[in-house]
C-alpha positions in Angstrom: -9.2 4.5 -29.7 -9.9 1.4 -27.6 -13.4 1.2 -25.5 -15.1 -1.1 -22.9 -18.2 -1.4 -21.6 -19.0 -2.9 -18.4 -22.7 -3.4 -18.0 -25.3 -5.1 -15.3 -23.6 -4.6 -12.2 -25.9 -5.0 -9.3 -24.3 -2.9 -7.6 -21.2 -0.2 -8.5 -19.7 1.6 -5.8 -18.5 4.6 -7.3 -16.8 6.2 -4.1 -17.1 9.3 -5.4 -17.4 12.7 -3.1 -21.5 12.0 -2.6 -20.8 8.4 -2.0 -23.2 7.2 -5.3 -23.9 3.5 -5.0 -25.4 2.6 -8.2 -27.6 -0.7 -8.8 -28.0 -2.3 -12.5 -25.2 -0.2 -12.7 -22.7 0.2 -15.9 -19.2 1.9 -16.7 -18.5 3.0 -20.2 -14.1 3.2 -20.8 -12.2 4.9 -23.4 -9.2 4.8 -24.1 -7.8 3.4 -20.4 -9.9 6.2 -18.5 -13.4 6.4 -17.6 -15.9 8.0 -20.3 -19.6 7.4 -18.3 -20.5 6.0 -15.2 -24.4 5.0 -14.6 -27.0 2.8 -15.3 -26.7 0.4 -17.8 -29.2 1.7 -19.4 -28.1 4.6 -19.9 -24.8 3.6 -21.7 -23.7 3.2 -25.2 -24.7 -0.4 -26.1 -21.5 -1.1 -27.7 -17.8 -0.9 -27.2 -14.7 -2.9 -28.9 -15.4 -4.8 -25.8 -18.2 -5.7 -23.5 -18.5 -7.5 -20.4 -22.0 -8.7 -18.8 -21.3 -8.5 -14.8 -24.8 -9.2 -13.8 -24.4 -10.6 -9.8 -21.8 -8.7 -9.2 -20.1 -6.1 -7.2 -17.9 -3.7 -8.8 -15.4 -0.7 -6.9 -12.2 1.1 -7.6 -9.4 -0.8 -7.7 -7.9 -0.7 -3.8 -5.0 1.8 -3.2 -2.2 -0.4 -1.2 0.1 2.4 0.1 3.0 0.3 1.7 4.8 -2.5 0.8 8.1 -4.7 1.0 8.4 -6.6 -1.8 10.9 -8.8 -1.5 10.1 -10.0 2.0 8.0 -12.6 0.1 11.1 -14.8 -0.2 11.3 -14.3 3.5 7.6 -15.2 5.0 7.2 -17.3 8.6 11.0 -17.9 8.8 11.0 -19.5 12.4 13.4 -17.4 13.7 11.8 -14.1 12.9 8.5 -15.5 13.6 7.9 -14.4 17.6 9.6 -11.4 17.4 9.8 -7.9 17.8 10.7 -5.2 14.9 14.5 -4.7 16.1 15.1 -8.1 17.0 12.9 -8.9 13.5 14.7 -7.1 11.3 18.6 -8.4 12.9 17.5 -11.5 12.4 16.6 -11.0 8.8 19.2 -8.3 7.4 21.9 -10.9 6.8 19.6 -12.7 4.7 18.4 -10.3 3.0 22.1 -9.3 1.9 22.1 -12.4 -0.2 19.3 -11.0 -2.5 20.4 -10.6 -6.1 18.5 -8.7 -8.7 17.0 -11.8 -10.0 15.4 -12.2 -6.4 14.2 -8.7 -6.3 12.2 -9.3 -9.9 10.5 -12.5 -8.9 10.1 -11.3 -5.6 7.7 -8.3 -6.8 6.2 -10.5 -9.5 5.1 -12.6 -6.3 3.8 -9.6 -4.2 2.2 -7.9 -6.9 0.1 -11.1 -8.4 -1.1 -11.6 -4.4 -2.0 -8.2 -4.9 -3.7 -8.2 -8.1 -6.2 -11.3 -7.1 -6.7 -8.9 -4.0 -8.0 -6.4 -5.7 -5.3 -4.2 -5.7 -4.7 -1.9 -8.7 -2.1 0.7 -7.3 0.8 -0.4 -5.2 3.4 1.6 -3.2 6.7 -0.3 -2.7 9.4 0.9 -0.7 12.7 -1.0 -1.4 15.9 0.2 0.7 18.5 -2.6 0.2 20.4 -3.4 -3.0 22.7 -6.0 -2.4 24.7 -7.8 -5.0 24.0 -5.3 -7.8 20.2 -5.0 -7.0 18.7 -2.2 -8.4 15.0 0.0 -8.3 14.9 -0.9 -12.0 14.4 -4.7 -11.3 11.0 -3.8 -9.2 10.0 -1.6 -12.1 10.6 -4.0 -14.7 8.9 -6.9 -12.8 6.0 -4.7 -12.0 5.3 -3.6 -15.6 5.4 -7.1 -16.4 2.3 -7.8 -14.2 0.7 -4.0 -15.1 -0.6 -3.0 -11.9 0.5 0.6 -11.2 3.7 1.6 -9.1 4.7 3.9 -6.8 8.5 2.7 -6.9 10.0 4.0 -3.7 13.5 4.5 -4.1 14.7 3.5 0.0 17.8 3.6 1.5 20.1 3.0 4.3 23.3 5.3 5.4 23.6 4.6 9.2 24.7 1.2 10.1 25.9 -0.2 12.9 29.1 1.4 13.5 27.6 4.6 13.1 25.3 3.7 16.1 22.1 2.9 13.5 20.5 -0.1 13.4 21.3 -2.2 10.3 24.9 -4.0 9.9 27.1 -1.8 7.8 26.8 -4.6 5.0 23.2 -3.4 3.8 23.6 0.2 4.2 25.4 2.5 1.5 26.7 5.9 1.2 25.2 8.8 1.0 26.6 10.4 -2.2 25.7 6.5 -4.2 22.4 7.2 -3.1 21.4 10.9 -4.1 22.6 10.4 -7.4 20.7 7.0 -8.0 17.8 8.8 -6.5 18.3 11.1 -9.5 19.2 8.6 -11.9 15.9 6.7 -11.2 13.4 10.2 -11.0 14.9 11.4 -14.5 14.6 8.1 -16.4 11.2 6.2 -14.8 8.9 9.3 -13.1 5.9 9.7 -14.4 3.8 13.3 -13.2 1.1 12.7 -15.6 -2.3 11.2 -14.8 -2.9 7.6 -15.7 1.2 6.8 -15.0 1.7 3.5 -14.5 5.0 3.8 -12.6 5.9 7.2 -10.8 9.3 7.4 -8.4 9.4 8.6 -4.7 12.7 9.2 -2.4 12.3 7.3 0.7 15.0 6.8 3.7 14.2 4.0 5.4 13.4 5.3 9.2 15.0 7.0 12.0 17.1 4.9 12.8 19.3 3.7 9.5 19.4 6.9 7.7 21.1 10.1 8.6 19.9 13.8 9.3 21.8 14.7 6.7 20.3 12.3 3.9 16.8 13.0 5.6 17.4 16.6 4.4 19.1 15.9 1.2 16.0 14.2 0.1 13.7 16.0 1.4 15.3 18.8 -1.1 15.5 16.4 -4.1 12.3 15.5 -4.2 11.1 18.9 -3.9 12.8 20.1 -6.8 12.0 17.1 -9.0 8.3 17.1 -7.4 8.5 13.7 -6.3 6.9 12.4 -2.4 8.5 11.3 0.3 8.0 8.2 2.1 9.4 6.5 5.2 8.3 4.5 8.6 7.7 6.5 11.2 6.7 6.0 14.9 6.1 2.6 14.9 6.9 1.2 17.8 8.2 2.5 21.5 11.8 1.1 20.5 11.8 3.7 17.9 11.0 6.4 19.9 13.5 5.7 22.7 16.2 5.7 19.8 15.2 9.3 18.3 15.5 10.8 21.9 18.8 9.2 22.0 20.4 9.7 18.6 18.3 12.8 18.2 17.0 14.6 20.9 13.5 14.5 19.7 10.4 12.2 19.4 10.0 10.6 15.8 7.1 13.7 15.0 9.5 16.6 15.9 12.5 14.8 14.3 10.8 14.9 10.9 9.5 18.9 11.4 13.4 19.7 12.1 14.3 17.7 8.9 11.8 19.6 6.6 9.9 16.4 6.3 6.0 17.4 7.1 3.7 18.8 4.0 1.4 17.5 1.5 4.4 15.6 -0.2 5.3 13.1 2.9 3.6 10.1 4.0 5.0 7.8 7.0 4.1 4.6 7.3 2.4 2.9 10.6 2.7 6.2 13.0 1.2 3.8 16.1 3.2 5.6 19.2 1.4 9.8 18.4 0.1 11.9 20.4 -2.5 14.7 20.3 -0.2 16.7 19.3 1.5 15.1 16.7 -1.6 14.3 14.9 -2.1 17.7 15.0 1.0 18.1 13.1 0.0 15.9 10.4 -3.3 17.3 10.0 -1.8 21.0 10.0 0.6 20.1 7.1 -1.0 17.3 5.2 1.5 14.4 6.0 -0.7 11.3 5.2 -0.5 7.7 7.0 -0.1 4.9 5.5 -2.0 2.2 8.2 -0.7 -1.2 8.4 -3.0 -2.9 10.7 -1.7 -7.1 10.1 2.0 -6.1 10.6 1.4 -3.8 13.8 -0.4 -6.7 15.4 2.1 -9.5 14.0 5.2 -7.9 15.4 2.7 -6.3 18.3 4.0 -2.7 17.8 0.8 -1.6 18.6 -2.7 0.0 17.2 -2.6 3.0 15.6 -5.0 6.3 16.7 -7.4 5.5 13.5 -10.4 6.9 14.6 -8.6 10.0 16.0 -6.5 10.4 12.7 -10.1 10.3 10.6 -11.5 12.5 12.8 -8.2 15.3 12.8 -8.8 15.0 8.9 -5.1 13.3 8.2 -5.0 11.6 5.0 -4.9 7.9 5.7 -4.8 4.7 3.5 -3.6 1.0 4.1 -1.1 -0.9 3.5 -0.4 -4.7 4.0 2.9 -3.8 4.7 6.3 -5.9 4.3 5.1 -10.1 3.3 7.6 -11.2 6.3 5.6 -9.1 8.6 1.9 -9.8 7.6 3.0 -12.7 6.1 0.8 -12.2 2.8 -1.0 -9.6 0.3 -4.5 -9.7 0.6 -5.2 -5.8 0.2 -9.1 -7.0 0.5 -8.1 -8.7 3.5 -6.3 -5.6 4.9 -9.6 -3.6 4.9 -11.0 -6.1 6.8 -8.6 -6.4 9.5 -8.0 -2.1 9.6 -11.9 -2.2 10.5 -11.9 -5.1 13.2 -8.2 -3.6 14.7 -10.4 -0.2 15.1 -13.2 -1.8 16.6 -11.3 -3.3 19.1 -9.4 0.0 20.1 -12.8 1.6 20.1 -14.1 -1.1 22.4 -11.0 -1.1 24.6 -11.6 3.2 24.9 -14.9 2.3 25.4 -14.9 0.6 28.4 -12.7 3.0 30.1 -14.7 5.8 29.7 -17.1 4.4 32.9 -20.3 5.5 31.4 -19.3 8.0 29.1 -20.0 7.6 25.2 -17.8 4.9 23.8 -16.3 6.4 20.2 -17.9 5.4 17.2 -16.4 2.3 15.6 -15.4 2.1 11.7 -18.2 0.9 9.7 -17.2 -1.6 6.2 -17.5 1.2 3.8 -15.6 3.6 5.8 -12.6 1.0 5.7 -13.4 0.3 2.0 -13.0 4.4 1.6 -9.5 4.0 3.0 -8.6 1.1 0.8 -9.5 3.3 -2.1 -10.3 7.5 -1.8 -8.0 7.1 0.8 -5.0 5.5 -0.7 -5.3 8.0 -3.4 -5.3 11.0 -1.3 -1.9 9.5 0.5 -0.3 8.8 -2.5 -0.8 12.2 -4.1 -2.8 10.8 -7.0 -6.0 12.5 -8.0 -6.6 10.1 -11.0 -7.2 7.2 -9.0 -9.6 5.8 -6.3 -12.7 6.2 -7.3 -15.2 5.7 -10.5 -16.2 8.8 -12.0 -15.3 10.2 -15.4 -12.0 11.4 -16.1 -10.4 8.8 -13.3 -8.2 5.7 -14.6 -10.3 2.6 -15.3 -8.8 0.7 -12.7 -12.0 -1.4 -12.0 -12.5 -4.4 -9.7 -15.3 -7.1 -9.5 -16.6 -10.0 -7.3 -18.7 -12.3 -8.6 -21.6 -12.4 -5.5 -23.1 -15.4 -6.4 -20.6 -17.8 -4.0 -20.9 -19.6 -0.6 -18.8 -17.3 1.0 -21.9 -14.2 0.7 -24.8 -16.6 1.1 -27.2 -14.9 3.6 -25.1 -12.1 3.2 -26.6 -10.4 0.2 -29.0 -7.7 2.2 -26.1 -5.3 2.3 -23.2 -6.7 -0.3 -21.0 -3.3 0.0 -20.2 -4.5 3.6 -20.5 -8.6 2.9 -17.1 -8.0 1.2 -15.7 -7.4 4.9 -18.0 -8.6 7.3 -17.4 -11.8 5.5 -14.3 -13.6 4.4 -12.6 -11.5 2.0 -12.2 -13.0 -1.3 -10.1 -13.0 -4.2 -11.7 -11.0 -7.8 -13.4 -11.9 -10.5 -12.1 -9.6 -12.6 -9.5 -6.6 -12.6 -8.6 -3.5 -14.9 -6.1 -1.2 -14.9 -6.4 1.1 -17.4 -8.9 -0.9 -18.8 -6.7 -3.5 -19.3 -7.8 -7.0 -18.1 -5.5 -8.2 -15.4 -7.7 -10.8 -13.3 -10.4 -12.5 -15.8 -12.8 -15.0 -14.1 -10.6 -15.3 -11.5 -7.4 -16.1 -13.2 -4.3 -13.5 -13.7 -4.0 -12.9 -17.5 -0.4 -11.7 -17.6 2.1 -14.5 -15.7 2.2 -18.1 -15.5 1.4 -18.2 -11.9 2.4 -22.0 -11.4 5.8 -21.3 -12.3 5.6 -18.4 -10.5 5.6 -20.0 -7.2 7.8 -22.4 -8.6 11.1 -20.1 -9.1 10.2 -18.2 -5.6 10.2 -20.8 -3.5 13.4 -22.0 -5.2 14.8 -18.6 -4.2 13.3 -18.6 -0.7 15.1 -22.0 -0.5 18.1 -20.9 -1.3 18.5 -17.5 0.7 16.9 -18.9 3.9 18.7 -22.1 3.6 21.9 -21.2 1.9 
C-alpha cells in the first residue's frame, strides 16, 4: 500500500456534482485513487509521501478528448498552413505515408509531454494511418512510457480515392485487415476497469474515407467487446455536401442509418448541426468532442456550444490534430473554447435587435468541460473530478507568478482569464508526472531533438 498526502492548497476545486471549492484544502491518496478530500486539517498528517502546496491551485487533471498524435512531426508546414480541411489534409497525406513506426512512438511521446505540462492527465488519440508497418501498439507503448492515460483509438481508412473517398488509395486499407486488428488490439490492450491506464476504442476516420459497410462493422464490434466509438463528424460544409452525394444524407442522419448514435459514440468537432440534430445527440447520448483552435485554424467554423450545454449533450474538448492547432496546450484549449463561445454569443447577440443576447460561458464552466466533461464523453466515471473513489489524477499551479499578479481575487478563473500556464505539478494515479515544473519521466531535450530530426526528414525528404 502506497499513500500521498497533498496538504495546504489554497484553493482545490473538486468539480464534484455540488461544485465544492475548498480553501486550505488537502487530498489524502491511497494506493493510486483518492482516499479523503477536505481541509487539511482534517487529513491524516502522514503519508509515505507528503507535498506542502501552500499558494496553490489544485483541480482534476483535464480530460483532452481528441487528438492526432503524429501530426506533431507535421506542425506550420507552409503549404498546409492557409488552408482548408480537404485541401489540408491532400496536401499532407503523402507525407504522412512516409511515417514509420519509429515516427509514430516519438511522435506521441511529443504530443503527450505538451500535454502533460498542460495539465492534461487523460488523452484520447485517434490514429487512422499505418504506413510502413505502423501500428496502434507503437502509440500505446510510447504513451505508457510518459504514464498519462490513453484512450487509444484504433482509426482507419477503407475508401480512397478510386473509390470516390477522399484520401489517395496509398493510406487507406482493407476492410477485412482492419476488423481483425481492431480485434487484435481490444483483446490484448483494453482495459474496462476503473483506474486503466490505456483502454481501446474502434474509430473510422469520417464520412468521407471509410465505407458504410466498415461504419456498421464497427459499430457491431465494439458493441460486442464494449468498446466506444469515435469519429469526425460534421465539421465543415465540404463534409456535408459529400454525405449528400456519396450518401444521400446529412453527416447526423448518415450516422443514425449506420447504428452509430448512443451512449457509446462520440464525434469530434460537429460545427455544421442543426436543431434537430442536436436533438439527436441529446436523445441518444452521442457526446462531442469540441475543438475550438482547429475549427478556427482551418476556419471550419464555431460549433453550437452554448446550444449543445443547454440540450444536455455530453461535451468535452479536445486540442485536436498538432498540424491543425498547431500545439497541445489542453489549459490553453479551455481558454480559447470559452473566448470562441463568447464571440458566437456576441455575434447571436447583436442580431437579436433588442432581444436578450444568450448567456456567454463563464471560466469554470469551460474548466467543467476540460474535466467533468471530458469524462462524461469518454465514458469514464473514474475520472474528472476529486472526490473519493476517483483516480488521483491531480494537477497544480503554483499562484505565486507574474502571470496571476492582480489576478488573485478569483484564481479558479485567473487560470483562463489570464495566460494559461504550464503545471507545477501533475499525478496520475498518484504518480508524479510534472514536479516543480519539470516532466519526471522523459529527457525532454532529446526529446525535441529526435522529433525535429524526423519532422526534417518527412517534410523534407
Amino acid at each position: 500500500m502506497t499513500t500521498l498526502l497533498l496538504k495546504n492548497a489554497s484553493i482545490i476545486v473538486t468539480m464534484d456534482d455540488k461544485q465544492h471549492e475548498i480553501q486550505d484544502g488537502g487530498i489524502f491518496v491511497r494506493d493510486g485513487f483518492i482516499d479523503k478530500v477536505g481541509k487539511s486539517s482534517d487529513l491524516p498528517k502522514t503519508a509515505d509521501k507528503v507535498l506542502d502546496l501552500h499558494d496553490h491551485i489544485v483541480l482534476p487533471g483535464l480530460i483532452n478528448t481528441h487528438h492526432h498524435f503524429y501530426q506533431t512531426l507535421t506542425r506550420a508546414v507552409p503549404a498546409a498552413q492557409n488552408a482548408n480541411l480537404f485541401n489540408w489534409l491532400k496536401t499532407l497525406y503523402p507525407i504522412w505515408a512516409k511515417m514509420t513506426p519509429e515516427d509514430i512512438f516519438i511522435s506521441t511521446q511529443t504530443a503527450l509531454a505538451e500535454l502533460a505540462l498542460s495539465g492534461c492527465t487523460t488523452a484520447s488519440d485517434h490514429l487512422y494511418l499505418y504506413p510502413n508497418g505502423s501500428k496502434l501498439d507503437d502509440e500505446i507503448a510510447a504513451a505508457l512510457e510518459i504514464g498519462i492515460r490513453l484512450q487509444a483509438s484504433r482509426g482507419s481508412m477503407s475508401l480512397g480515392e478510386s473509390k470516390g473517398g477522399l484520401p489517395p488509395d496509398s493510406v487507406v486499407d482493407s476492410e477485412e485487415s482492419i476488423l481483425k486488428d481492431s480485434v487484435r488490439l481490444i483483446e490484448r490492450y483494453h482495459d474496462p476497469k476503473p483506474g486503466a491506464m490505456t483502454q481501446v476504442v474502434l474509430a473510422p476516420c469520417s464520412p468521407f474515407s471509410v465505407t458504410r459497410e466498415l461504419m456498421k462493422q464497427s459499430a457491431t464490434m465494439a458493441r460486442q467487446y464494449g468498446v466506444h466509438l469515435h469519429t469526425h463528424l460534421a465539421e465543415t460544409q465540404d463534409e456535408e455536401a459529400f454525405c449528400r452525394e456519396m450518401f444521400g444524407y446529412r453527416p447526423v442522419a448518415y450516422m443514425e442509418s449506420v447504428n452509430w448514435v448512443g451512449q457509446d459514440v462520440w464525434f469530434a468537432h460537429s460545427v455544421h448541426v442543426n436543431k434537430e440534430e442536436i436533438g439527436v445527440y441529446a436523445k441518444t447520448g452521442c457526446g462531442v468532442a469540441h475543438c475550438p483552435s482547429s475549427n478556427m485554424r482551418l476556419a471550419s467554423g464555431i460549433a453550437p456550444l452554448r446550444e449543445y450545454m443547454e440540450a444536455g449533450v455530453k461535451v468535452g474538448l479536445g486540442v485536436d490534430g498538432s498540424a491543425s492547432n498547431d500545439g497541445s496546450h489542453m489549459l490553453g484549449e479551455a481558454r480559447q473554447a470559452m473566448l470562441l463561445a463568447r464571440l458566437r454569443a456576441g455575434i447571436e447577440g447583436a442580431s437579436l435587435s433588442g432581444k436578450e443576447a444568450p448567456p456567454i460561458l463563464t471560466a469554470r464552466e469551460a474548466l467543467r468541460l476540460a474535466t467533468r466533461g471530458g469524462a462524461a464523453v469518454l465514458g469514464r466515471t473514474d475520472i474528472g473530478s476529486l472526490e473519493p473513489g476517483k483516480c488521483a489524477d491531480i494537477i497544480a499551479f503554483n499562484l505565486n507568478r507574474l502571470d496571476y499578479a492582480g489576478a488573485l481575487h478569483d484564481p479558479v478563473a485567473a487560470l483562463l482569464f489570464c495566460t494559461p500556464q504550464k503545471v507545477d505539478y501533475s499525478f496520475v494515479g498518484g504518480r508524479t508526472v510534472i514536479q516543480e515544473g519539470i516532466l519526471t519521466t522523459i529527457d525532454l531535450k532529446r526529446q525535441v531533438e529526435v522529433h525535429n530530426k524526423a519532422a526534417r526528414r518527412l517534410v523534407s525528404g
